[in-house]
N, C-alpha and C positions, 0 to 999 in steps of 0.2 A: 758263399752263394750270393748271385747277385741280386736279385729281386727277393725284398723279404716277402714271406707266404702269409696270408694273413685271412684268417679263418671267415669275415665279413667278407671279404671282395675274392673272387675265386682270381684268378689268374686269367690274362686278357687272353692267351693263346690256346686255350681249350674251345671245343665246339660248344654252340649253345647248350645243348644235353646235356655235356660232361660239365659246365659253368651252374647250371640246372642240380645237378646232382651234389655238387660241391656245396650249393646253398642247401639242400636238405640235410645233407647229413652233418655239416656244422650246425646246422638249427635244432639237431635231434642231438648231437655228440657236442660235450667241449673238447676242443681243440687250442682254445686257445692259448694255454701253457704248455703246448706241446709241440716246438716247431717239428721233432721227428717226425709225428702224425702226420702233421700237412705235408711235408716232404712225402710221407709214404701215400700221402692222401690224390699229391699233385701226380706223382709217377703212375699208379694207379686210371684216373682221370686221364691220364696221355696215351697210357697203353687203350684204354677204354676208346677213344679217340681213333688208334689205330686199327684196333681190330674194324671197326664200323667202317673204314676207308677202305679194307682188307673185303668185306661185305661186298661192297658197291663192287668193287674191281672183280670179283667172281662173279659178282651178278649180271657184271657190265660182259665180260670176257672170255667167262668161263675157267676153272682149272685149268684145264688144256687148251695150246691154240695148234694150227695146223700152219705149216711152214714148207719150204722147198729146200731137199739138198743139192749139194753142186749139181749134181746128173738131172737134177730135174723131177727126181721124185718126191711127190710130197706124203709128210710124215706127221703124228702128231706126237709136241714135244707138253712137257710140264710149262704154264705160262709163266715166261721168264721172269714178270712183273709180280711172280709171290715171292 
């Protein structure tokens, strides 16, 4: 692994939230002889990250969008973007 994970400083590429939530629950759990943890801790935190992006983009677009096929009929498909 290339960046060691370290229970004090969350990881710089997490959202504010998920950097947020990183600092509470090491301040409630030790972690710090546990790099698994933080590993499981950091994936966790990422996923977390994505789901909330996953949010916006239904919020933003809806599940379905509506598109055109060759003839000209429009149709609505699953948005490509999940």
């Amino acid at each position: 692994m290339k960046d060691i994970l370290n229970a004090e400083k969350p990881p710089s590429h997490l959202s504010k939230e998920a950097r947020r939530i990183w600092i509470q629950l090491c301040g409630t759990w030790n972690f710090e002889n546990s790099p698994d943890a933080l590993l499981i801790l950091r994936t966790g935190m990422e996923a977390f990250d994505r789901l909330q992006e996953a949010r916006t983009l239904i919020d933003t677009e809806g599940l379905t969008v509506k598109t055109k096929n060759a003839q000209g009929y429009e149709k609505i498909i699953k948005n490509p973007n999940l």
